[in-house]
C-alpha positions, 0 to 999 in steps of 0.5 A: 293849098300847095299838091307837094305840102299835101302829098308830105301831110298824107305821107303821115296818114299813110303810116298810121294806115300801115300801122293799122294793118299792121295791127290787124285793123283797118288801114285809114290813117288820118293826121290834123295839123295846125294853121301854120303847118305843125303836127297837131296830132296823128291817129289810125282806124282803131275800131278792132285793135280797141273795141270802139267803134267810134275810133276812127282815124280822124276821131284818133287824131283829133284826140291826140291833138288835144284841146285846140282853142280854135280849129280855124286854119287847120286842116285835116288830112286823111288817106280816105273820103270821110265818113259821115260821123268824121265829116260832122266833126270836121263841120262841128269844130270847124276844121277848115280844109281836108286833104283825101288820100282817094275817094274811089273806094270809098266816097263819103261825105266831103261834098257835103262839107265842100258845101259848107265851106271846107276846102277839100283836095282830093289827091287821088292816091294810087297808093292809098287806094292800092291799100284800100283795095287789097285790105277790101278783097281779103276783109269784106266782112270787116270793111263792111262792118266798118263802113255800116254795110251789111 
């Protein structure tokens, strides 16, 4: 995949990440877009604005994208490594690349599924990972809650 068709997917993510802060939760933003590069759908981190702790940003936009008949071709761009539940769905449906914003604050599972097959860019983001930062040093507590550290 092109860097520059990758930096302009993130920049999606990045606005729901913004979002998400903005609405006092926890700034991931995640986008899928389809095999020929249209917006499937877009979501943020919504586990404190809903109550779920299942709301995840790609969780949020792989709902908003709706049914697909086949997730071959698509691709999955988020500002942050992804979690093992969001590296799962990316294996259960199929979902073949995952464009990362960082994987310095956080390092999830997309080794696991570089060894499955998906093709993973990691674009080292200064901006994402300036974002993780500052919402890390000010909500320890929630970022740990999220993350499954106590």
């Amino acid at each position: 995949m092109e860097r520059a068709l990758a930096e302009q997917w993130l920049a999606t993510a990045v606005v729901e990440a913004r979002a998400g802060l903005a609405e006092g939760g926890i700034p991931i933003g995640a986008a899928l877009y389809g095999a020929r590069g249209e917006l499937l759908g877009r979501g943020r981190n919504r586990r404190v604005q809903d109550g779920d702790p299942s709301m995840h940003a790609e969780t949020a936009a792989f709902r908003a994208a709706g049914r697909q008949r086949s997730y071959r071709g698509t691709t999955m761009v988020t500002t942050l490594s992804p979690c093992w539940y969001c590296s799962g769905l990316v294996r259960q449906f199929g979902i073949s690349r995952v464009v990362i914003g960082e994987a310095a604050t956080f390092h999830g599972g997309h080794e696991w599924l570089a060894g499955h097959g998906v093709e993973i860019l990691v674009l080292e983001d200064a901006g994402c990972a300036d974002l993780m930062r500052g919402f890390i040093a000010r909500s320890p507590e929630l970022w740990n809650e999220d993350i499954g550290d106590e």
